[in-house]
C-alpha positions as CSV (number, residue, x, y, z in Angstrom):
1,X,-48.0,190.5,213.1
2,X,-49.7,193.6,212.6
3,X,-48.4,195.1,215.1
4,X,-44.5,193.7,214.4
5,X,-45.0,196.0,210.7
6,X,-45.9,198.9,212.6
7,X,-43.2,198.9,214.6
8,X,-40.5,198.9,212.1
9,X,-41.3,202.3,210.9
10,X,-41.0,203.6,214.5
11,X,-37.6,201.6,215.1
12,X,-36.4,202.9,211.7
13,X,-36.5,199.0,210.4
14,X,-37.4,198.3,206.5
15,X,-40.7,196.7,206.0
16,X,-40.6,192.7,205.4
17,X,-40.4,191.9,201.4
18,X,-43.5,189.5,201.5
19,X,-42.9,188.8,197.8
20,X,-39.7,187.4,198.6
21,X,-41.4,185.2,201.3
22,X,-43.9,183.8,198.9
23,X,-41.0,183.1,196.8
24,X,-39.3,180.8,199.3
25,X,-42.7,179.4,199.9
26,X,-43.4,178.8,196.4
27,X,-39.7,177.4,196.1
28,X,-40.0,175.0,198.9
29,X,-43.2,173.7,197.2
30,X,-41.9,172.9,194.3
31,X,-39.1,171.4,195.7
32,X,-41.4,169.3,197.8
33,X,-43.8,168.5,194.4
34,X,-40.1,167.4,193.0
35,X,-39.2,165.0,195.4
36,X,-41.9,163.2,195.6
37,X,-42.7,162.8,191.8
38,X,-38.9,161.3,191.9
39,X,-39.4,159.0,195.0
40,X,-42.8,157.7,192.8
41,X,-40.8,157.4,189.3
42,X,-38.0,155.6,191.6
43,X,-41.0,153.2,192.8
44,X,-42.3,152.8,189.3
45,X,-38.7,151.8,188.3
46,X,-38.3,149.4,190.6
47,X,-41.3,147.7,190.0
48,X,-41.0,147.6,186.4
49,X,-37.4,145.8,187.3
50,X,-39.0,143.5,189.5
51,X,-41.8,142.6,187.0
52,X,-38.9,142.4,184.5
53,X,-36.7,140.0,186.4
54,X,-40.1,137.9,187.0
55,X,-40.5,137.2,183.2
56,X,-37.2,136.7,182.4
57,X,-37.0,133.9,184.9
58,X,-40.7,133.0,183.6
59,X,-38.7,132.3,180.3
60,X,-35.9,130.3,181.5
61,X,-38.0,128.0,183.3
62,X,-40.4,127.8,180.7
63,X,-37.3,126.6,178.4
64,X,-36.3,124.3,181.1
65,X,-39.6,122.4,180.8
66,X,-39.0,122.1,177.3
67,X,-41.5,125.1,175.6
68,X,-41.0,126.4,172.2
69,X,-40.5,129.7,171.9
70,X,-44.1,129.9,170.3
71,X,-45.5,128.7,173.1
72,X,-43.7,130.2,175.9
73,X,-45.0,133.5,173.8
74,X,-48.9,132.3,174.1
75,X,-48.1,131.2,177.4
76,X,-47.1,135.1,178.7
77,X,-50.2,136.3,176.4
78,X,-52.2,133.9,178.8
79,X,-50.5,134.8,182.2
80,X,-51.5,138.8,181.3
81,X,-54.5,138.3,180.7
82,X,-54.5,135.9,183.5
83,X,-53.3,138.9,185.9
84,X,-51.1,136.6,187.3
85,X,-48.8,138.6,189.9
86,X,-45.8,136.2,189.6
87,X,-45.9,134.5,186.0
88,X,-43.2,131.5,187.2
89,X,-45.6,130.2,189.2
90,X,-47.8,129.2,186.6
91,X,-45.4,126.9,185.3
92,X,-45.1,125.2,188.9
93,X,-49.2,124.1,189.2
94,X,-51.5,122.9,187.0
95,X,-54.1,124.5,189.0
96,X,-53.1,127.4,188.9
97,X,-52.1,127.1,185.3
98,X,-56.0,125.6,184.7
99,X,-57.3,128.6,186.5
100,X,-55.5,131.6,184.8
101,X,-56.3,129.8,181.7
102,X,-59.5,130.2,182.8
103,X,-59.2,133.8,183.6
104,X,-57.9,134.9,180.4
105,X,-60.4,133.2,178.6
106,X,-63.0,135.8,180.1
107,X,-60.6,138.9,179.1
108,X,-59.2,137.8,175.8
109,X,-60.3,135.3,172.6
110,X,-58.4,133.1,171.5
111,X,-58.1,132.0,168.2
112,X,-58.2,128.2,167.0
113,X,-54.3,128.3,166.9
114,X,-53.7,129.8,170.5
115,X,-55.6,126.9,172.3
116,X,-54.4,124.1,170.5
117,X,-50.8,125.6,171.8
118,X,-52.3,126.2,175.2
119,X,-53.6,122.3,175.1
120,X,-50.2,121.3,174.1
121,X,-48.4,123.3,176.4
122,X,-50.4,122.0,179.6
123,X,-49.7,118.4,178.4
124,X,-45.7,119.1,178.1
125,X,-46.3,120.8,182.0
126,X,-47.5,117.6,183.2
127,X,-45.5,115.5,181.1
128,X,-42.4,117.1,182.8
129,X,-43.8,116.8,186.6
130,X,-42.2,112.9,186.7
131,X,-41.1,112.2,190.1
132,X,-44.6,111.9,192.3
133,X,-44.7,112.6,196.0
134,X,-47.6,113.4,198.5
135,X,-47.3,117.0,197.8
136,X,-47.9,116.5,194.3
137,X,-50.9,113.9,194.1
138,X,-53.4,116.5,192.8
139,X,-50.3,116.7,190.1
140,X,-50.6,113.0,189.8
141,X,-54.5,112.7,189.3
142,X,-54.1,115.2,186.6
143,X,-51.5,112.7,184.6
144,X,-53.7,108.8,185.1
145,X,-50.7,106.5,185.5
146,X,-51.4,102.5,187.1
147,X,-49.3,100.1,188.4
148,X,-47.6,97.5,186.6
149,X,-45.3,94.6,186.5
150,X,-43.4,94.5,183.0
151,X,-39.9,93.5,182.0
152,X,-38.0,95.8,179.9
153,X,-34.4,97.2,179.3
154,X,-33.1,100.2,178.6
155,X,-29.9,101.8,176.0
156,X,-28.1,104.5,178.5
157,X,-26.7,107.3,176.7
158,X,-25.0,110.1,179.0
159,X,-26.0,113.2,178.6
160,X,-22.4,114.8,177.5
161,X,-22.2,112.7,174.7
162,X,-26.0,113.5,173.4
163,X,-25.3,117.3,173.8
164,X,-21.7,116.5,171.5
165,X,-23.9,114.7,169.0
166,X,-26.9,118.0,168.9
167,X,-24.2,120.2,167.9
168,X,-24.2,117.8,164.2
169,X,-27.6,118.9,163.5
170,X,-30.3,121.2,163.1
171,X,-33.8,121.9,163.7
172,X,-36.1,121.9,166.4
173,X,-34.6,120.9,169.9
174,X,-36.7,117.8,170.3
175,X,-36.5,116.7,166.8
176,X,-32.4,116.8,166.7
177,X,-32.6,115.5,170.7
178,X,-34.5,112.3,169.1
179,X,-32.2,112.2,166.3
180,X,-29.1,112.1,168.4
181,X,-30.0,109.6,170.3
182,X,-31.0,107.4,167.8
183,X,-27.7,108.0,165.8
184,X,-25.5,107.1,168.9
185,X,-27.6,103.9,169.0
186,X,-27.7,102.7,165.9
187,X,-25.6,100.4,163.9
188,X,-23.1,102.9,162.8
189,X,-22.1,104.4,166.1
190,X,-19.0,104.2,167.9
191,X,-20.2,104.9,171.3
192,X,-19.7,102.2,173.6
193,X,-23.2,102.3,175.3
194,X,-24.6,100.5,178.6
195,X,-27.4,98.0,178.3
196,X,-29.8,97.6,181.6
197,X,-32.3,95.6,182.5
198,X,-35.4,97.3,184.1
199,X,-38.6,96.4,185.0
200,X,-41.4,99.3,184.8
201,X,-43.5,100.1,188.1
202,X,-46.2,102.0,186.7
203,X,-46.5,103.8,183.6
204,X,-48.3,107.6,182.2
205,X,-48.7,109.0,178.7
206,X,-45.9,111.3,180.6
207,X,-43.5,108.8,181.3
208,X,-42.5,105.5,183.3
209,X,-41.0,104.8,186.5
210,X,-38.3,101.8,186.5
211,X,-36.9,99.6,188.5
212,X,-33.1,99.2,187.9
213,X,-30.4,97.4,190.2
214,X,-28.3,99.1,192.5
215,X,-25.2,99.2,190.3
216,X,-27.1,100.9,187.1
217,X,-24.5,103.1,185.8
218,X,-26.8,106.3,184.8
219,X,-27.4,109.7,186.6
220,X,-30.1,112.2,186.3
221,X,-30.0,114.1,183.0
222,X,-28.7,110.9,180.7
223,X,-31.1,109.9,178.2
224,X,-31.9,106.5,177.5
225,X,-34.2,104.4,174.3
226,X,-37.1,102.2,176.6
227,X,-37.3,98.8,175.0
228,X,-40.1,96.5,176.4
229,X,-39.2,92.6,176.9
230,X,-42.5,91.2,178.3
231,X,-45.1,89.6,176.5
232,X,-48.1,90.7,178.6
233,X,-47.4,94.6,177.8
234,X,-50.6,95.7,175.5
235,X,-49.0,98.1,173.4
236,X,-45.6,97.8,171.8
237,X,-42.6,99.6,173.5
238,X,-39.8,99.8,170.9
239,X,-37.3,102.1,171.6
240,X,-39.0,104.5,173.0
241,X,-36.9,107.7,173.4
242,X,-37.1,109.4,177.5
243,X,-34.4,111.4,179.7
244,X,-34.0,110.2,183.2
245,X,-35.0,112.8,185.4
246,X,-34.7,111.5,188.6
247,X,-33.0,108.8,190.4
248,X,-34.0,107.6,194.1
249,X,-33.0,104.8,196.5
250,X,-35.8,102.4,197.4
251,X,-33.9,100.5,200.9
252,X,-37.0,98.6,201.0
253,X,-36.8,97.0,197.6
254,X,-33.1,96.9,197.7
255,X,-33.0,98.8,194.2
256,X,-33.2,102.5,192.5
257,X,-35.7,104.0,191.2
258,X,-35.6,105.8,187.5
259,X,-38.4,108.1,187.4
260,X,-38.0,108.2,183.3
261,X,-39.8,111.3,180.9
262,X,-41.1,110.7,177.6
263,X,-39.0,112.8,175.1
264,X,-42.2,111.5,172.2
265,X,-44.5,109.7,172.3
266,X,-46.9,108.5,169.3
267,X,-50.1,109.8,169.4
268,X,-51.7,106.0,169.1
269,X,-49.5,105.0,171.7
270,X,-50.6,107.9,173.9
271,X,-53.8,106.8,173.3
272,X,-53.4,103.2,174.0
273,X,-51.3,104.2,177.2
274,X,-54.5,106.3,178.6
275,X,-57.0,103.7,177.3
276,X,-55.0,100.8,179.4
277,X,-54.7,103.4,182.0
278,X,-58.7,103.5,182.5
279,X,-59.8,100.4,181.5
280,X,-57.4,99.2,185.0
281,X,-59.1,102.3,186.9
282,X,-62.7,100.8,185.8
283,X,-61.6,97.3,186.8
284,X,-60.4,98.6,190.0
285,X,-63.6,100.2,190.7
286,X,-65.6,97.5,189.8
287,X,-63.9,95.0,191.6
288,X,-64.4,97.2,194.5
289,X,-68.0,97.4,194.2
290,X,-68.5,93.7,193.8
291,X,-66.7,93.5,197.2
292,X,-68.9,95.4,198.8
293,X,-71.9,94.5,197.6
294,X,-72.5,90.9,199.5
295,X,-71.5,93.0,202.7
296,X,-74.1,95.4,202.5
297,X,-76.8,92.8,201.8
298,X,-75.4,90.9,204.6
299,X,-76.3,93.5,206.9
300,X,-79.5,94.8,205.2
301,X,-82.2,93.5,207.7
């Protein structure tokens, strides 16, 4: 190099400007520093979008399962504090919803208020989850249901003409739901509604599934008032208010399946529904036990 400069005086040549070269240098640095401040900000962007996209579809399901705006607004305080990556996720397992409950707890106090909203709101997730498969039966253990053998019948009201009715009133969404249906029901409607008879399978504080004939006029989404007819029931079943979630064929039974949700529920009745719930589970058990008993004595030496 140093021997380059000394030649351009010889060869009559202007010396190199090096100022001007650590001007292009400096330029090309910046330019450098530039680009890849915007290819983070473009990252940072993107992710904010995606986070964003994430919570608004956090909310819609959350309204799908039937939240109040209250709680869907505890429920994001507890899926931050939860550092939960996707927050829709929590309202698709109780596990997971127990454990980032959990989680927050650690990070953030809540008051008296916020967990009786977070209680309620965990009841209305599993209240919701009413069609039970394999996949599901930590889902199921969470929500004690038993088997059962009771005649009932059941006021169908589709859905289109409950939705017609909501637009009357006002309120909260479950209160003029409930009042809807009633009113279409009642003495003074017009509605020409379908009677069925039914005959419940098993039974949750969540909801019921029923045994209707193949030519039961319903679809998913109707909503229906649960009457019960049998005398052995232990708790009275008058026109209980519930939305049909679910309908399935059972070809073995020769009959559908109604997997029904509990719109409300009294809170005595709740209670008397878990209480029959675990008094059967006990009996079960004990039963079991007794069974076993003379067999292991039998082979005691």
């Amino acid at each position: 190099m140093l021997a380059l400069l000394a030649a351009n005086s010889y060869l009559g040549i202007e010396d190199a400007n090096l100022q001007h070269i650590y001007w292009f240098v400096g330029a090309f640095g910046i330019l450098a520093v530039c680009l890849l401040v915007w290819r983070l900000v473009e990252l940072l962007m993107a992710a904010r979008r995606k986070q964003k996209a994430s919570w608004n579809t956090f909310r819609q399901l959350a309204k799908t399962r039937g939240l109040k705006p209250v709680q869907i607004e505890v429920l994001m305080l507890v899926a931050r504090q939860g550092s939960v990556k996707r927050p829709p996720k929590v309202l698709g397992s109780i596990q997971l919803f127990d454990k980032t409950v959990q989680k927050a707890q650690e990070n953030y106090e809540f008051s008296e208020k916020q967990l009786i909203l977070i209680d309620s709101i965990r009841k209305k997730l599993v209240a919701s989850k009413v069609k039970w498969t394999p996949q599901t039966s930590a889902e199921r253990r969470q929500l004690g249901r038993t088997n059962c053998s009771w005649n009932a019948r059941i006021i169908l009201v589709a859905k289109e003409i409950v939705e017609r009715e909501m637009l009357k009133t006002t309120g909260d969404d479950d209160e003029r739901l409930e009042a809807a249906v009633a009113e279409l029901v009642g003495p003074n409607s017009d509605e020409e509604l379908t009677e069925s008879k039914v005959q419940i399978r098993d039974i949750s504080a969540g909801g019921a599934a029923l045994l209707a004939s193949k030519a039961f006029a319903g679809a998913a989404g109707d909503f229906s008032l649960l009457c019960g007819e049998s005398q052995r029931i232990p708790f009275a079943l008058d026109n209980l208010c519930g939305e049909i979630r679910s309908i399935e064929e059972d070809v073995e039974r020769g009959c559908l399946v109604l997997h029904f949700r509990f719109l409300t529920l009294d809170p005595e009745l709740r209670k008397a529904i878990i209480h029959y719930i675990y008094e059967k589970r006990e009996s079960k058990v004990a039963k079991m036990n007794a069974e076993q008993t003379p067999q292991s004595v039998a082979g005691s030496p």
